[in-house]
N, CA, C, O and CB atoms as a CASP TS submission, in Angstrom:
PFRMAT TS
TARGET T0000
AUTHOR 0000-0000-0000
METHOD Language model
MODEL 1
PARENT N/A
ATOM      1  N   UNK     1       7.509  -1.835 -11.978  1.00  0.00           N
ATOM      2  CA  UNK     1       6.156  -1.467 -11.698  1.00  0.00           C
ATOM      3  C   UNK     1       6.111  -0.843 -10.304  1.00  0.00           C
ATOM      4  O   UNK     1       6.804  -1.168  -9.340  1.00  0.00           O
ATOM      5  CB  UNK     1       5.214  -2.686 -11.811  1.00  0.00           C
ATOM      6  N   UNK     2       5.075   0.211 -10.370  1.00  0.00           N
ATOM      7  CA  UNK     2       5.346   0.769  -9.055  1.00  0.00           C
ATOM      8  C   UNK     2       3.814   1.452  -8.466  1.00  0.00           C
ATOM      9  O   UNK     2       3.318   2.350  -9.146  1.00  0.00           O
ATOM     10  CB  UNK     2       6.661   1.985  -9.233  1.00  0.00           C
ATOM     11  N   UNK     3       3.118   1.011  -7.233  1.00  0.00           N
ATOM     12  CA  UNK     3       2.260   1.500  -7.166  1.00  0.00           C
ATOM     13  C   UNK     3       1.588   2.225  -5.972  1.00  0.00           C
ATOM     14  O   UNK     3       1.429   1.638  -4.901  1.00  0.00           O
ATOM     15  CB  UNK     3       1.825   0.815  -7.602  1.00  0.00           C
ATOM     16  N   UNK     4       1.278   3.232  -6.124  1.00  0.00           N
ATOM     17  CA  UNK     4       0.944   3.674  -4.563  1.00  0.00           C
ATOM     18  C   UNK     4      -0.076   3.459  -3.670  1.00  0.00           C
ATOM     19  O   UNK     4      -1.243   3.368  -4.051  1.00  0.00           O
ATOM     20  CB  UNK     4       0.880   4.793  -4.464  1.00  0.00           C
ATOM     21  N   UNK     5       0.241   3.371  -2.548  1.00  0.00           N
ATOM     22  CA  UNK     5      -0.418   2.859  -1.416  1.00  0.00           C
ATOM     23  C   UNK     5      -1.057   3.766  -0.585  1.00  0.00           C
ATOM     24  O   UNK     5      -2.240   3.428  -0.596  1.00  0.00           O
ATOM     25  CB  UNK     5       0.400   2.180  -0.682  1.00  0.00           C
ATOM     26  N   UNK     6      -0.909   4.793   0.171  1.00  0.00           N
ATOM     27  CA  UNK     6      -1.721   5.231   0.829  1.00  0.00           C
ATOM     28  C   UNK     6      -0.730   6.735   1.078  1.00  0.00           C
ATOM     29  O   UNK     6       0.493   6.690   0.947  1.00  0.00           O
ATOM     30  CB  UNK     6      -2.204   4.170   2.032  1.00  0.00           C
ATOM     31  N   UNK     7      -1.388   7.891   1.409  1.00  0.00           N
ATOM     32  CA  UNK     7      -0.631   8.917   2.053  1.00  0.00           C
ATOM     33  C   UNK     7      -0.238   8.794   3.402  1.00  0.00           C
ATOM     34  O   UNK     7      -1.003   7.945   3.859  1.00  0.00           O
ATOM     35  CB  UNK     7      -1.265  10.013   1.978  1.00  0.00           C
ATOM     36  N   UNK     8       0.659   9.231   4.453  1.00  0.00           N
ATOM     37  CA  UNK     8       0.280   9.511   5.118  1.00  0.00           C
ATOM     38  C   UNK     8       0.787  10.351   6.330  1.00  0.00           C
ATOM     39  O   UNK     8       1.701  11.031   5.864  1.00  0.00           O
ATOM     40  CB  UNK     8      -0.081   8.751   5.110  1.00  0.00           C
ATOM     41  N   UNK     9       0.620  10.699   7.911  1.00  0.00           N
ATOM     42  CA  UNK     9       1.147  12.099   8.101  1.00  0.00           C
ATOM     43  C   UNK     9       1.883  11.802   9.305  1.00  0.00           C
ATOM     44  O   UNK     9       1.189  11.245  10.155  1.00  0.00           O
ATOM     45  CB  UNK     9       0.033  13.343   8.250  1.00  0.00           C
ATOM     46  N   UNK    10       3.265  12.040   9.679  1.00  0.00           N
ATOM     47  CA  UNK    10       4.082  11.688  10.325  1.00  0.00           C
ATOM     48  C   UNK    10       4.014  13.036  11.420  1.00  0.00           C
ATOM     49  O   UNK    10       4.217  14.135  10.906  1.00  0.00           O
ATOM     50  CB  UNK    10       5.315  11.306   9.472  1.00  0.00           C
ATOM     51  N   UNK    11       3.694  12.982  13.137  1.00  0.00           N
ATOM     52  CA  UNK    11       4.185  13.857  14.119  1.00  0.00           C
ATOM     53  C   UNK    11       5.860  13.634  14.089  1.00  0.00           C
ATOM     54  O   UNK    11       6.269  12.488  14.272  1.00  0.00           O
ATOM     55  CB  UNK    11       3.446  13.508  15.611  1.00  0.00           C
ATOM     56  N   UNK    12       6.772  14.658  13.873  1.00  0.00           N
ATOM     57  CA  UNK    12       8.216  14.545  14.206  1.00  0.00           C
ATOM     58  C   UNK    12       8.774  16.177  15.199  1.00  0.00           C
ATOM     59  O   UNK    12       8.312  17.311  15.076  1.00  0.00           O
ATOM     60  CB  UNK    12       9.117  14.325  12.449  1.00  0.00           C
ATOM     61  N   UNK    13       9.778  15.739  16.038  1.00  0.00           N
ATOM     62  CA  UNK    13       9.780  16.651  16.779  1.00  0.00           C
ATOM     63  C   UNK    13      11.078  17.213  16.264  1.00  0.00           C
ATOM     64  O   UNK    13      11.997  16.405  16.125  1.00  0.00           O
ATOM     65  CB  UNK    13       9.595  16.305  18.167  1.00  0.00           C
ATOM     66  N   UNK    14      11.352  18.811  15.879  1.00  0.00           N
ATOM     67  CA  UNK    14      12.693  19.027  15.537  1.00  0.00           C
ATOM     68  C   UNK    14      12.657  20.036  16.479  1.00  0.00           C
ATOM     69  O   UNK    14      11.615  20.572  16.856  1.00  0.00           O
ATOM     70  CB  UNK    14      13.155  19.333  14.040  1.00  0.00           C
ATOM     71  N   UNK    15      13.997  20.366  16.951  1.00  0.00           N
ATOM     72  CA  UNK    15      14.331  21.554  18.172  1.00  0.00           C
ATOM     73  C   UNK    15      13.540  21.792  19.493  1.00  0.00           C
ATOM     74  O   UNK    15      13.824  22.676  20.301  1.00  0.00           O
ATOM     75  CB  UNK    15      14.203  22.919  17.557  1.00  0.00           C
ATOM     76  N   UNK    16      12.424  20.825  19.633  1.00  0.00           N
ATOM     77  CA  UNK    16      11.526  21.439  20.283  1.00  0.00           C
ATOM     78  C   UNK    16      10.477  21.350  19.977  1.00  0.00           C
ATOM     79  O   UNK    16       9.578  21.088  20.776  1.00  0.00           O
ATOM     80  CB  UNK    16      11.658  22.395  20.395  1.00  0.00           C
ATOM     81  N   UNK    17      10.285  21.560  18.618  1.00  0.00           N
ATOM     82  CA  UNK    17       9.191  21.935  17.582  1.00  0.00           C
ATOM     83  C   UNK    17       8.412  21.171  17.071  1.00  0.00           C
ATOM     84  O   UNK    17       9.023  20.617  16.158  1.00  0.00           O
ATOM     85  CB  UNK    17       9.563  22.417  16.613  1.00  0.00           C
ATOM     86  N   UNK    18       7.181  20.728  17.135  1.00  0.00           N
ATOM     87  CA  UNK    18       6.238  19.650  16.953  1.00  0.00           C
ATOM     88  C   UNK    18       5.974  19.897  14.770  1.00  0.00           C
ATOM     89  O   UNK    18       5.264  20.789  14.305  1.00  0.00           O
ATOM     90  CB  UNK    18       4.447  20.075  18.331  1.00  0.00           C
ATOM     91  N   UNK    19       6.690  18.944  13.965  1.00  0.00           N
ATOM     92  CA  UNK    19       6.327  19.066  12.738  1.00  0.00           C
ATOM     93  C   UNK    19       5.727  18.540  12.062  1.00  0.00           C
ATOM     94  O   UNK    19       6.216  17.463  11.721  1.00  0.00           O
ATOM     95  CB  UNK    19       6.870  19.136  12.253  1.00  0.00           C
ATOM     96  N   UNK    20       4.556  18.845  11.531  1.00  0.00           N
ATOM     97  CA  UNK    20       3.693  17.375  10.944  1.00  0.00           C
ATOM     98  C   UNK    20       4.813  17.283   9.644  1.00  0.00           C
ATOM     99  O   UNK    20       5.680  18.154   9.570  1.00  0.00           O
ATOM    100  CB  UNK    20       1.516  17.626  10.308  1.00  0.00           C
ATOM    101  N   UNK    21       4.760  16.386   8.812  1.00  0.00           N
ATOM    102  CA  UNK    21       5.418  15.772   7.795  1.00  0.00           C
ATOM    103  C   UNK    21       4.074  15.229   7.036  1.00  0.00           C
ATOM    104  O   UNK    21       3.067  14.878   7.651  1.00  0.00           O
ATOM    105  CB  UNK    21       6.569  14.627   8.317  1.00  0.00           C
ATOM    106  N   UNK    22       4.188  15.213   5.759  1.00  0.00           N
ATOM    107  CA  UNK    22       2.931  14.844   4.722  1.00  0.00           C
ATOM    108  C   UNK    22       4.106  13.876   3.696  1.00  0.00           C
ATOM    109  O   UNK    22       5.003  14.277   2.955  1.00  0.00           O
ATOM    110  CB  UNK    22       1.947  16.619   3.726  1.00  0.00           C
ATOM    111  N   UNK    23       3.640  12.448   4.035  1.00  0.00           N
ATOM    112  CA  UNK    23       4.745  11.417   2.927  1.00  0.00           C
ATOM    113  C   UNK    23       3.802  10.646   2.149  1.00  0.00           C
ATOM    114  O   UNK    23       2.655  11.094   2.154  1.00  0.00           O
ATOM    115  CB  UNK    23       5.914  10.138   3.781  1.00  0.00           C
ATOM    116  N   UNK    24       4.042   9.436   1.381  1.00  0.00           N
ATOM    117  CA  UNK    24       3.282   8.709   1.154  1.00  0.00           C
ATOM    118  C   UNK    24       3.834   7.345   1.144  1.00  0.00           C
ATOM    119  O   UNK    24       5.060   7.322   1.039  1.00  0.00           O
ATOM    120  CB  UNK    24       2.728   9.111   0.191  1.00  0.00           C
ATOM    121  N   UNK    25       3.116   5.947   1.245  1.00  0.00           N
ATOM    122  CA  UNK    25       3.721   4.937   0.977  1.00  0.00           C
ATOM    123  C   UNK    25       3.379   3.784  -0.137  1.00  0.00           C
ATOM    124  O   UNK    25       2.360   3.100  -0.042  1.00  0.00           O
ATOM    125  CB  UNK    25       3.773   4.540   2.035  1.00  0.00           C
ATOM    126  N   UNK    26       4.397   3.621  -1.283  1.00  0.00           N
ATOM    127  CA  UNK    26       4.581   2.794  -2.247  1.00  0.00           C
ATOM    128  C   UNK    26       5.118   1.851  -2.266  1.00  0.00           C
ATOM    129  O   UNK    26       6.046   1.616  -1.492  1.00  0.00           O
ATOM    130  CB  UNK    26       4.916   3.134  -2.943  1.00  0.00           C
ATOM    131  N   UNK    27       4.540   0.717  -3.488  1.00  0.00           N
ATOM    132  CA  UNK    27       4.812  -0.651  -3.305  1.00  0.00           C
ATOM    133  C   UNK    27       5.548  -0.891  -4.548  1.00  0.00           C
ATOM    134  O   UNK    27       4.874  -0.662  -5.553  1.00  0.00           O
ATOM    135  CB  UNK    27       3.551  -1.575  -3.077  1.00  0.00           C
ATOM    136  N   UNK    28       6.865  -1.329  -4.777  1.00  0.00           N
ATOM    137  CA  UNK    28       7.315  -1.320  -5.692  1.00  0.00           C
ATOM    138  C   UNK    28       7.957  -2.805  -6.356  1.00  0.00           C
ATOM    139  O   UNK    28       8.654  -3.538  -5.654  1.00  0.00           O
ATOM    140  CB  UNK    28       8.020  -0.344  -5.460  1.00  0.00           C
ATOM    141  N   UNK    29       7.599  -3.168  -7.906  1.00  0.00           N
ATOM    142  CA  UNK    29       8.069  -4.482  -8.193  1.00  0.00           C
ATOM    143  C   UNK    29       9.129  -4.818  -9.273  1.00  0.00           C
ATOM    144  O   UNK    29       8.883  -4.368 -10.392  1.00  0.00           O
ATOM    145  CB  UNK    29       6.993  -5.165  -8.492  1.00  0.00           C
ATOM    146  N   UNK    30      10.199  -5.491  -9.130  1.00  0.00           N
ATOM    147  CA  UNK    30      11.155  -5.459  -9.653  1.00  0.00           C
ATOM    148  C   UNK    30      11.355  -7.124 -10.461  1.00  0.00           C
ATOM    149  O   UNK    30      11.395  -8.160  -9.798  1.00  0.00           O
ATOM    150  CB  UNK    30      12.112  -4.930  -8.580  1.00  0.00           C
ATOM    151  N   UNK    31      11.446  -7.093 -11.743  1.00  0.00           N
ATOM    152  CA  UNK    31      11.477  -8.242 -12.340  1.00  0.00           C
ATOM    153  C   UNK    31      12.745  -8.596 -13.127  1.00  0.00           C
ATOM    154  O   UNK    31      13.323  -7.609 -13.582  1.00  0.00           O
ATOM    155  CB  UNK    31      10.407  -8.276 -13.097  1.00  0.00           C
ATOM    156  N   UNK    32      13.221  -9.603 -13.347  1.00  0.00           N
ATOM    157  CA  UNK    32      14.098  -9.877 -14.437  1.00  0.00           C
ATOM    158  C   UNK    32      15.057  -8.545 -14.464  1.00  0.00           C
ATOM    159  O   UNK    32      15.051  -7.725 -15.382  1.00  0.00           O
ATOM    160  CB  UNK    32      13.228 -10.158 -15.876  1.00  0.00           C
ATOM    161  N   UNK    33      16.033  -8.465 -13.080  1.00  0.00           N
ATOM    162  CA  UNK    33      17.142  -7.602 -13.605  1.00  0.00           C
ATOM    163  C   UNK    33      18.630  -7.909 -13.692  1.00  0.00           C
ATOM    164  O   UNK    33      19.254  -8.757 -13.054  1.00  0.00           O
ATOM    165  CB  UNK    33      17.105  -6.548 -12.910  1.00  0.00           C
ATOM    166  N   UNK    34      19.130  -6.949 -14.717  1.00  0.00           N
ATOM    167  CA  UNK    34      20.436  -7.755 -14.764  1.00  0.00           C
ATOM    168  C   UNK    34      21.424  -7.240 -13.271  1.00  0.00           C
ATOM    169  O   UNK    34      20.959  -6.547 -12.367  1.00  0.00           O
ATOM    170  CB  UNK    34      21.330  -7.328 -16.454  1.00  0.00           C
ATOM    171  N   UNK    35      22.545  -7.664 -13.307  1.00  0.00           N
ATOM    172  CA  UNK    35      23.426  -7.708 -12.337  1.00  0.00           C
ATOM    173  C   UNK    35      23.958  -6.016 -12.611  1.00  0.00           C
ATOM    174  O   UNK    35      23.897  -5.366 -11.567  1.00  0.00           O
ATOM    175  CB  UNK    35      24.590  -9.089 -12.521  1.00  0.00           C
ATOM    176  N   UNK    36      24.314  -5.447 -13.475  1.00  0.00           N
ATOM    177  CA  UNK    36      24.087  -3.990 -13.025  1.00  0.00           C
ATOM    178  C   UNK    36      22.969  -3.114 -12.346  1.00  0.00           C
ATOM    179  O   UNK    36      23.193  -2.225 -11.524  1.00  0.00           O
ATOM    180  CB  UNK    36      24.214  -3.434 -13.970  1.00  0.00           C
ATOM    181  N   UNK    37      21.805  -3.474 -12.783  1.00  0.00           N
ATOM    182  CA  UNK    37      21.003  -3.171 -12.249  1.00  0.00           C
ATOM    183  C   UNK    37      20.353  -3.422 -11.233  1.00  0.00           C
ATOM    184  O   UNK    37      19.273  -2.932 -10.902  1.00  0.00           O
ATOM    185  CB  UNK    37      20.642  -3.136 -12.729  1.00  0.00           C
ATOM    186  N   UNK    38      21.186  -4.450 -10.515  1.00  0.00           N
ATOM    187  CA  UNK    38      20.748  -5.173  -9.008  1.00  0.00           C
ATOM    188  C   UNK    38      21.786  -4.512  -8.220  1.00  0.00           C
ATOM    189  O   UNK    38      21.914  -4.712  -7.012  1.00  0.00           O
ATOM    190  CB  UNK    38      20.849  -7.053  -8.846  1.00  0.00           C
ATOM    191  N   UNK    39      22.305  -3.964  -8.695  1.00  0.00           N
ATOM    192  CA  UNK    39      23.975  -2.602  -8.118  1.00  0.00           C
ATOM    193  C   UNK    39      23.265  -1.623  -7.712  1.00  0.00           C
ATOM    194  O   UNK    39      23.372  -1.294  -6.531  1.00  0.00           O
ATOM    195  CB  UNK    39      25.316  -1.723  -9.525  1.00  0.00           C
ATOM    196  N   UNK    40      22.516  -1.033  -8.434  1.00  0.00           N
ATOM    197  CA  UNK    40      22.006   0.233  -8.745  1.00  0.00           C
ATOM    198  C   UNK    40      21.249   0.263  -7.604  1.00  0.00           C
ATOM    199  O   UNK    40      21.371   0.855  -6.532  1.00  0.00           O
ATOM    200  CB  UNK    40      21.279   0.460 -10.089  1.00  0.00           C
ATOM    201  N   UNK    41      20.244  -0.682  -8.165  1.00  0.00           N
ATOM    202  CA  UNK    41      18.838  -0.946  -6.888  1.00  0.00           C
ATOM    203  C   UNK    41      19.372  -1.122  -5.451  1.00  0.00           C
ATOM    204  O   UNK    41      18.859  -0.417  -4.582  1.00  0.00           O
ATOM    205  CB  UNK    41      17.840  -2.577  -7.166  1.00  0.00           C
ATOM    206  N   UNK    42      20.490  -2.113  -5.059  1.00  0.00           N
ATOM    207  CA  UNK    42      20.936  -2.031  -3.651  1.00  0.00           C
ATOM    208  C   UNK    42      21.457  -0.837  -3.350  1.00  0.00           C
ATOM    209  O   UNK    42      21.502  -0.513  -2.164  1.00  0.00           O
ATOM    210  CB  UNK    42      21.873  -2.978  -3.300  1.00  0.00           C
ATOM    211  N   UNK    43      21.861  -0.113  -4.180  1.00  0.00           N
ATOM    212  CA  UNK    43      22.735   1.427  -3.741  1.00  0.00           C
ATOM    213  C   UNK    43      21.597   2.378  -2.836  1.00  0.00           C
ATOM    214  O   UNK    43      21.667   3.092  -1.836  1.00  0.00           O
ATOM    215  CB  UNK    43      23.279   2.539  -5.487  1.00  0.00           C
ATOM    216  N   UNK    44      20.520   1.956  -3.789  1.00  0.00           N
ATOM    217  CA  UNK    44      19.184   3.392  -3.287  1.00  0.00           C
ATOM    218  C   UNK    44      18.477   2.456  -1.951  1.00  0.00           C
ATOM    219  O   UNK    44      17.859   3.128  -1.124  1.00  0.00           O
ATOM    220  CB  UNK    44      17.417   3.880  -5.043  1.00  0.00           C
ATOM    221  N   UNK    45      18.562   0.743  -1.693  1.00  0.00           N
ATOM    222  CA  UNK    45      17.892   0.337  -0.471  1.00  0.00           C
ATOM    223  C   UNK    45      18.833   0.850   0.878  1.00  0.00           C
ATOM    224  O   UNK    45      18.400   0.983   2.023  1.00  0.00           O
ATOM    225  CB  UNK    45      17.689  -1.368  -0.529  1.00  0.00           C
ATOM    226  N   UNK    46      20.108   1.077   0.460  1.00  0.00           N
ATOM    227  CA  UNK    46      21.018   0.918   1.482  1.00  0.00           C
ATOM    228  C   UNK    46      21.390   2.577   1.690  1.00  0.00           C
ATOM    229  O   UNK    46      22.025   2.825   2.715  1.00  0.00           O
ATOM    230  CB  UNK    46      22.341  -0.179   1.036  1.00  0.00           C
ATOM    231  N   UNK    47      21.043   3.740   0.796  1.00  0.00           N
ATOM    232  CA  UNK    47      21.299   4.803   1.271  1.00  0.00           C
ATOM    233  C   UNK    47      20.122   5.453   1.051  1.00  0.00           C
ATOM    234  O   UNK    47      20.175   6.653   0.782  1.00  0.00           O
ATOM    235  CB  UNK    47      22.397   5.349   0.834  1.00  0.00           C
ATOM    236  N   UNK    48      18.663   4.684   1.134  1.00  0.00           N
ATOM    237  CA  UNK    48      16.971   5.515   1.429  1.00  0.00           C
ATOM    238  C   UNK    48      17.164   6.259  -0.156  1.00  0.00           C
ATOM    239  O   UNK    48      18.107   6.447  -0.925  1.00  0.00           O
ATOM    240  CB  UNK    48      16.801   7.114   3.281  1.00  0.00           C
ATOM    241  N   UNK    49      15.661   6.557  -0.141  1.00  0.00           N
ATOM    242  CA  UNK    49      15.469   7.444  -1.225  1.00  0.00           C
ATOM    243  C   UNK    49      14.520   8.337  -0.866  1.00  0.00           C
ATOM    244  O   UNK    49      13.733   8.233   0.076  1.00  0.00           O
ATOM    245  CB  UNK    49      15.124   6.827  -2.425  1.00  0.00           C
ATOM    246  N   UNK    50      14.604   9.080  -1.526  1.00  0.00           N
ATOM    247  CA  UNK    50      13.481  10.206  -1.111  1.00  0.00           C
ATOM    248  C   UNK    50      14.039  11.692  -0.250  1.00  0.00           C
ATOM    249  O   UNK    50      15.066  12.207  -0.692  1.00  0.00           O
ATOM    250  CB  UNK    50      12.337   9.344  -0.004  1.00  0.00           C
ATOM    251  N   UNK    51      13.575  12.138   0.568  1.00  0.00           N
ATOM    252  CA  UNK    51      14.086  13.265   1.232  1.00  0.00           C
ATOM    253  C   UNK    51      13.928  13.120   2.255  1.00  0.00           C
ATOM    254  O   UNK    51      13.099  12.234   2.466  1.00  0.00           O
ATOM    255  CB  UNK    51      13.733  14.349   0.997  1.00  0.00           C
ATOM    256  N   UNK    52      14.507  13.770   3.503  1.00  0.00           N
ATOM    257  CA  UNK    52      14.351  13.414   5.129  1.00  0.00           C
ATOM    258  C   UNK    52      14.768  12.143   5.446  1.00  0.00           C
ATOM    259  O   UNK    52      14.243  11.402   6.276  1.00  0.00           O
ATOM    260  CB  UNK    52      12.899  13.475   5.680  1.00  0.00           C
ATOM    261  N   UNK    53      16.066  11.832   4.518  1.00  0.00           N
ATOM    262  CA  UNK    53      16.908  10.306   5.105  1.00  0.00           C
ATOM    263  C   UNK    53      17.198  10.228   6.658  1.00  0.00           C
ATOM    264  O   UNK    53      17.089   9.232   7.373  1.00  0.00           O
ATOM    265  CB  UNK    53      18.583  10.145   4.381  1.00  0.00           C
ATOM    266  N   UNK    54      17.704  11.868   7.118  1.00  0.00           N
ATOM    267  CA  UNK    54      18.409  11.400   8.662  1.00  0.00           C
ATOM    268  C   UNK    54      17.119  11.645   9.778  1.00  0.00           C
ATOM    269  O   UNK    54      17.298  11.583  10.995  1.00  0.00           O
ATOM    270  CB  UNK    54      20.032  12.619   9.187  1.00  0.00           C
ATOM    271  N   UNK    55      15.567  11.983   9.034  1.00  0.00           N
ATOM    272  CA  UNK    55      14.786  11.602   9.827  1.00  0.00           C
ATOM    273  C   UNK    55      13.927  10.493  10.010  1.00  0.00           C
ATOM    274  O   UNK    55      12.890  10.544  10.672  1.00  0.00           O
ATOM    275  CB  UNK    55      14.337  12.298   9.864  1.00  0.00           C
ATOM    276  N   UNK    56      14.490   9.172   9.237  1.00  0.00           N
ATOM    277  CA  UNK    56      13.501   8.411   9.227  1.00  0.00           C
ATOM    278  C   UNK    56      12.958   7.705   7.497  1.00  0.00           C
ATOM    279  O   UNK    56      12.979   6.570   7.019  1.00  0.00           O
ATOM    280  CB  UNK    56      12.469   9.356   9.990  1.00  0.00           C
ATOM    281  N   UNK    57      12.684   8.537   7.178  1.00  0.00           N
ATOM    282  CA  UNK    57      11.857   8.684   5.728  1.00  0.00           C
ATOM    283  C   UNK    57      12.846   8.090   4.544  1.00  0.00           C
ATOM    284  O   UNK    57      14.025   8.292   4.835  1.00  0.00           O
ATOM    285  CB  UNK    57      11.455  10.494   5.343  1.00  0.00           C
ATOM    286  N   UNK    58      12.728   7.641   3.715  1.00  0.00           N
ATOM    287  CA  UNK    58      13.117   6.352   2.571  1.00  0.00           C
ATOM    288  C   UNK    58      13.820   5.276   2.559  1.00  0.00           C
ATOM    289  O   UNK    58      14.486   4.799   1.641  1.00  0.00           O
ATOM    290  CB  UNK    58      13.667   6.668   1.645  1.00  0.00           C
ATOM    291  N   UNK    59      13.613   4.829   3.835  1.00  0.00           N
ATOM    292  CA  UNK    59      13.831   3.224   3.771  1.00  0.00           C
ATOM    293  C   UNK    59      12.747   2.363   3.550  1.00  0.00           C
ATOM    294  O   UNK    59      11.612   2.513   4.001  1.00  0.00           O
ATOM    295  CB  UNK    59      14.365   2.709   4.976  1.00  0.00           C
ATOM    296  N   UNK    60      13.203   1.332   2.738  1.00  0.00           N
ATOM    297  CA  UNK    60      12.454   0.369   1.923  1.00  0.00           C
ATOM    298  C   UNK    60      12.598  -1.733   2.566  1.00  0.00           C
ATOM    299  O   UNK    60      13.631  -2.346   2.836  1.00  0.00           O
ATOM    300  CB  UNK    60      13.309   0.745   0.113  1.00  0.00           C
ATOM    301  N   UNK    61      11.557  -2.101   2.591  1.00  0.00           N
ATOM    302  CA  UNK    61      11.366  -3.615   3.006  1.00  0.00           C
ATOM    303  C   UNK    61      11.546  -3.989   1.887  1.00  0.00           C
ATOM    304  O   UNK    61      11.096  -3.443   0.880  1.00  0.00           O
ATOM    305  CB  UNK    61      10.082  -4.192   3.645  1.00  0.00           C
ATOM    306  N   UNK    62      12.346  -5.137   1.934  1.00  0.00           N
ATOM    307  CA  UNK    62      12.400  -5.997   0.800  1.00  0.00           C
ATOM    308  C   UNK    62      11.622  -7.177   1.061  1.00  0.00           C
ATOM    309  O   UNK    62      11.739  -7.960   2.004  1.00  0.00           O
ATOM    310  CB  UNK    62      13.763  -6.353   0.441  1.00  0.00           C
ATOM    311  N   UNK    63      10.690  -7.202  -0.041  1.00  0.00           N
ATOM    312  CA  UNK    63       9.926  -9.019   0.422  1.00  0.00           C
ATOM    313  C   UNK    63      10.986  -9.729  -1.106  1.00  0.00           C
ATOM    314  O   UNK    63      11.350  -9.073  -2.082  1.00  0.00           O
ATOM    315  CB  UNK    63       7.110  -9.273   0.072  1.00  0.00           C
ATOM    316  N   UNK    64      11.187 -10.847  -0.903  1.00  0.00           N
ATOM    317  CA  UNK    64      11.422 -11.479  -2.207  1.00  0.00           C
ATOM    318  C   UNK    64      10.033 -13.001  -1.774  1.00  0.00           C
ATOM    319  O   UNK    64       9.812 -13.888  -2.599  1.00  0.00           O
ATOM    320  CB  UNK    64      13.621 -12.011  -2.461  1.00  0.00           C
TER
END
């Protein structure tokens, strides 16, 4: 289950260059998975998802 939370707009500076960024942030819930699929899921917490990994953008909190 996966649900979204709010947009919202990141100042980032590249070269010099003042860039707004437009992201959003989602809340996502994970039930009853098997042990392959708890592989899978740590692969994408531990290398971000989304786009603009080496600025910041798709890393994920884990609550359990």
């Amino acid at each position: 289950m996966f649900k979204f939370k709010k947009p919202v707009c990141v100042h980032r500076i590249e070269n010099g260059i003042e860039i707004k960024t437009v992201g959003s942030l989602w809340e996502f819930k994970f039930n009853y998975l098997e042990q392959e699929q708890k592989r899978i899921l740590q692969l994408g917490l531990e290398s971000g998802l989304g786009e603009l990994n080496s600025s910041g953008f798709g890393f994920m909190n884990v609550v359990r």
